[in-house]
N, C-alpha and C positions, 0 to 999 in steps of 0.2 A: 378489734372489730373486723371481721369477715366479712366482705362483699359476696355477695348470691350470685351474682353475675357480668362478666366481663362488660357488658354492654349498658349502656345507660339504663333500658327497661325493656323488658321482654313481655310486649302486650300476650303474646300467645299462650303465656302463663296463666293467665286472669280469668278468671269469669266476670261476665259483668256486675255481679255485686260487688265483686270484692274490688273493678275499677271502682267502682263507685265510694268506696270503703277511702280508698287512697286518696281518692279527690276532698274527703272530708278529713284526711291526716293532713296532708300537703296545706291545705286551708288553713286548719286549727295552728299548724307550726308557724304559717306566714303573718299571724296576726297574734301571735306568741299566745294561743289561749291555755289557761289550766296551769299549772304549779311546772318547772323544770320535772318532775319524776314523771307529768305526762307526754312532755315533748320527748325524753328518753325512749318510753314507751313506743312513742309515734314513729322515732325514725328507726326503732328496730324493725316494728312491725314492715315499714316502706324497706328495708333494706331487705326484710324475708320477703314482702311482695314483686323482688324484682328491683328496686330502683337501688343504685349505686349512692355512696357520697357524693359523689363529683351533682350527680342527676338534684337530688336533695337540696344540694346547697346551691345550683341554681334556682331552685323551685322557692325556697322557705328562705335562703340565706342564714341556714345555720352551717358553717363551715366543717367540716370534715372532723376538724379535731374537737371542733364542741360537740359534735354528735357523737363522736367514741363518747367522749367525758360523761355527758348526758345518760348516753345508755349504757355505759360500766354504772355509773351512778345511781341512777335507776333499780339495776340489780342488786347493787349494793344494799338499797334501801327497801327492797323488797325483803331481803333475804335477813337484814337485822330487825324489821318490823316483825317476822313470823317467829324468830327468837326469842323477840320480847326484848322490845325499850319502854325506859317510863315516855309517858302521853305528851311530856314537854321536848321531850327527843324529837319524838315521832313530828310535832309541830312545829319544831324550829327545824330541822332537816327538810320539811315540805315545803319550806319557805325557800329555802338557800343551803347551799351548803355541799351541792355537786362535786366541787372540786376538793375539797375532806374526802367524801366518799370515795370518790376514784379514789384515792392514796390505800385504802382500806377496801380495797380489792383481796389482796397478796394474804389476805385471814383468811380464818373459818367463819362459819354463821353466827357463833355462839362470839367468837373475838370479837366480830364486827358490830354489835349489839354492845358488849361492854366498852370496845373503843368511842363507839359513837356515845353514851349516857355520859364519857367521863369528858368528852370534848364539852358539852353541853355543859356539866358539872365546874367543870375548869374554865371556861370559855377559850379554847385553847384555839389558835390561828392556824392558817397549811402549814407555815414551816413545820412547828412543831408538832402539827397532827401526822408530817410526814416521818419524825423520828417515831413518832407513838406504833406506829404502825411497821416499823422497822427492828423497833425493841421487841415488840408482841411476837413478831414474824422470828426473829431470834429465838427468842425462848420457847416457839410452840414444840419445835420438837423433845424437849427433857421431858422424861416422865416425873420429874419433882425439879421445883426450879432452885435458883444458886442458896446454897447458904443464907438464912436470913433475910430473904427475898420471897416472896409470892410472885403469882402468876397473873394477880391485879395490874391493869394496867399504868396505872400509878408506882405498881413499884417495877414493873418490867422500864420505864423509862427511863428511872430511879435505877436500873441495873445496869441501863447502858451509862449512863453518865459516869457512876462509879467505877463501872470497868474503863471506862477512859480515862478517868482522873487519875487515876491509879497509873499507866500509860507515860501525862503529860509529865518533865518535869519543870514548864513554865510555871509559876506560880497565878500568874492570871489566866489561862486556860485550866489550871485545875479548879483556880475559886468559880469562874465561871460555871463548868460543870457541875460544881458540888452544889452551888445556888439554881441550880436549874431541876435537881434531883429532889434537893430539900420542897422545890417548888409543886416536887408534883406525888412524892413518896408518899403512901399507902400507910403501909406498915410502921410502928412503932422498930421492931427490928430492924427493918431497911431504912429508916431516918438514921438509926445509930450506926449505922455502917457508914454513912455518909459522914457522919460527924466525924466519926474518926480519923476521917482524912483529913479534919480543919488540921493536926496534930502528928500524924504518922505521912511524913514526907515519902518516904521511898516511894521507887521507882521499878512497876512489873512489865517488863517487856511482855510484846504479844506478839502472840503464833499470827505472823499474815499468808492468806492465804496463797494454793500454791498456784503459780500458771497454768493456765490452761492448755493442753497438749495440741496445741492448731499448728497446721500446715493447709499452707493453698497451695494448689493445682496450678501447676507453670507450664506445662509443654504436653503438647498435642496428643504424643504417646502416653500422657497420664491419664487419658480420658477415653476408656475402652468401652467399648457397644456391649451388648446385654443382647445376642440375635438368641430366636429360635431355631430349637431344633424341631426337625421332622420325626429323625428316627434314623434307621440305618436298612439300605439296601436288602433286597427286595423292597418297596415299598407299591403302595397307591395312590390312584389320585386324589382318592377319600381323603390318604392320610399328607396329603399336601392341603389337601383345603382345608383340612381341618386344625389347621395351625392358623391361630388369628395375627391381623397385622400389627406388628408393633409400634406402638408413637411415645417416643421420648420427647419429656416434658421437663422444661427448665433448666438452669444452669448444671445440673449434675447431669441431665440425660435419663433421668428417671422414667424405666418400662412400668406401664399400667396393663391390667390385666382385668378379666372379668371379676366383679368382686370390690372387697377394700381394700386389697392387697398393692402391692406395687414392687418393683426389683429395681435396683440402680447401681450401676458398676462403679467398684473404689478399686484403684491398684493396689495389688499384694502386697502391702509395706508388709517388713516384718512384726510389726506392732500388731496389727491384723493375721497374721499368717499366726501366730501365737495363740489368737483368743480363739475362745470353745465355743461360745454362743454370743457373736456379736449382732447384733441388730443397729437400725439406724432409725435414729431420729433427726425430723425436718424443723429447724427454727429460726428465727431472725436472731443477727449476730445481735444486737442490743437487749434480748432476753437471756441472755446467757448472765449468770450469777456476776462475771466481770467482764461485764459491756466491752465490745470488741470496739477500739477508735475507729472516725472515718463514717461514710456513710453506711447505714443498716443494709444486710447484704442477706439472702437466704443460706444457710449453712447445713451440714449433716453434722450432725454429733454419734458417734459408732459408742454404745455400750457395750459390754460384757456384760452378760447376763448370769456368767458364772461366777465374776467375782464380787461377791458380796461380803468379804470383810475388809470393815473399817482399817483405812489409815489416813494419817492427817494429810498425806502430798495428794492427795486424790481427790474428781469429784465423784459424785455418785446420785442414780437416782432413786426418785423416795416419790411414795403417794400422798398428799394431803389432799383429805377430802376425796379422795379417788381420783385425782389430780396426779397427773407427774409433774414432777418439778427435778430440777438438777440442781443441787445445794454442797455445797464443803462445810464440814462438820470440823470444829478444832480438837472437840476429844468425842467418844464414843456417843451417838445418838442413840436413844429408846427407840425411836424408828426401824422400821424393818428398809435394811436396805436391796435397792432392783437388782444392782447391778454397777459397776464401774465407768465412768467416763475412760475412754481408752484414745478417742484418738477426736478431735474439730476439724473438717475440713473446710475450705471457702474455695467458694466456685475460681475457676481461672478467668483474669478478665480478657474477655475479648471485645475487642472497639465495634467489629461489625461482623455479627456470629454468618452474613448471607459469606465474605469472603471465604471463611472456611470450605465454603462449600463448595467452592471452584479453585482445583489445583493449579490451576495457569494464573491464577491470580497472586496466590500464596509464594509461588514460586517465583513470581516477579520482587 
């Protein structure tokens, strides 16, 4: 969820209908009218009209994280209603069921539609709708799924279990798995895979995946400016004014410019001095494929955009739905891949960025 604006509300935004618009969100939320997929609706709209969580959740007293929940949800359940669920979906999700839908975010339109009819079909709980939605997400990228296995979500859950079972050689975490598989398996073919395993003990180790290439920013020198240039002697005053002022923004020092553009300075590791077309990407450490410990920090993630063949030690980015995402593949995807993860940086921490800013100070 994206806040619109730093500040609680920015009246100067509004026209007065659309005050008036907000005054009848704010209302509807505080006296909880209309199904969860409206209040979703409500606090997106207030958070595009200007008002913050923090503002919100004083107003309505829906807290910050139920309003993500709500309006992930929301969308979720727009976006599987216009794919087409049965009418019993549609009315049992209207009723309840916000916190399923967030889990079933990470799909496409069409997954999210058949995740949600089979939750419904199954009556299946968030744990498990949190694996259903993990196995789906697994399997979307094969262009034909495993052996004996479909792309039904009954048996993509049925896929993970047996790739785990197979894994365990506890004999009560595999029965567990294989009863969990049996429990939700699609396919005639993928029940018999499963069976198998009551009988064929061995044991298949699995590719884990690889670390993620992170270095943080330690010393003062690693954190170089991004200034303009003028130009070079003779010049004018034209050509001085006409260089705009630059303002570095957040932990990296990130230059903004006219435009959607933006430049931010990394040191010349050699990892970087190698790559042909790297670019940088901005994300929170806890969206990364293997969640970084510790509190969520803003990160740059540098790609190569030239290397786009598959290997297992590697991450790489890929489109879903016109989406980037950054995923590790264990063997070759049908996916067209961006580009290579080359290098995670996280910001340096500083206790109080104003000292930096005074050498007598630093030097004390």
């Amino acid at each position: 969820m994206t806040e619109t604006s730093s500040n609680a509300f920015n009246p100067n935004s509004q026209d007065p209908q659309a005050a008036l618009d907000t005054d009848t969100l704010l209302r509807s939320l505080r006296r909880k009218e209309g199904s969860w997929v409206k209040w979703g609706q409500a606090c997106q709209q207030l958070q595009k009209a200007g008002f913050n969580p923090q503002k919100i959740f004083e107003e309505t007293g829906f807290e910050p994280i139920q309003q993500n929940q709500v309006i992930v949800g929301s969308q979720v359940f727009t976006s599987m209603v216009n794919a087409g669920v049965s009418e019993a979906t549609r009315q049992h999700f209207e009723r309840k069921g916000s916190d399923i839908l967030y889990e079933f975010r990470i799909l496409n339109q069409a997954e999210r539609a058949a995740a949600a009819d089979f939750v419904v079909e199954k009556n299946i709980d968030l744990d498990d709708s949190h694996d259903l939605a993990k196995a789906m997400k697994d399997l979307s990228p094969r262009s034909t799924p495993p052996e004996g296995f479909t792309k039904h979500p009954g048996d993509a859950i049925a896929y993970q279990c047996w790739k785990l079972a197979r894994q365990h050689s506890d004999l009560q975490d595999r029965s567990r798995l294989i009863a969990k598989g049996l429990r939700f398996v699609n396919s005639v073919a993928a029940r018999q895979k499963l069976e198998q395993l009551l009988t064929d003990f061995s044991i298949t180790s699995s590719r884990s995946a690889p670390r993620l290439p992170i270095y943080r920013l330690e010393n003062e020198e690693e954190l170089p400016r991004v200034l303009p240039v003028v130009g070079k002697l003779p010049l004018s005053l034209a050509d001085l004014q006409a260089v705009p002022l630059t303002e570095e923004v957040g932990a990296f020092r990130m230059v903004q410019f006219s435009g959607t553009g933006a430049w931010v300075p990394v040191p010349g590791w050699k990892v970087l001095l190698g790559a042909e077309d790297p670019v940088v990407l901005l994300c929170d450490s806890n969206h990364l494929p293997a969640p970084l410990p510790g509190q969520p920090e803003e990160i740059l993630v540098v790609v190569d955009r030239a290397q786009r063949q598959w290997n297992a030690n590697s991450y790489f980015v890929v489109a879903q739905d016109q989406q980037l995402e950054l995923q590790w593949f264990d063997e070759a995807p049908s996916l067209s891949l961006l580009g290579q993860v080359i290098l995670v940086v996280r910001p340096k921490r500083i206790i109080d960025e104003d000292l930096t800013k005074d050498a007598w100070q630093i030097d004390e």
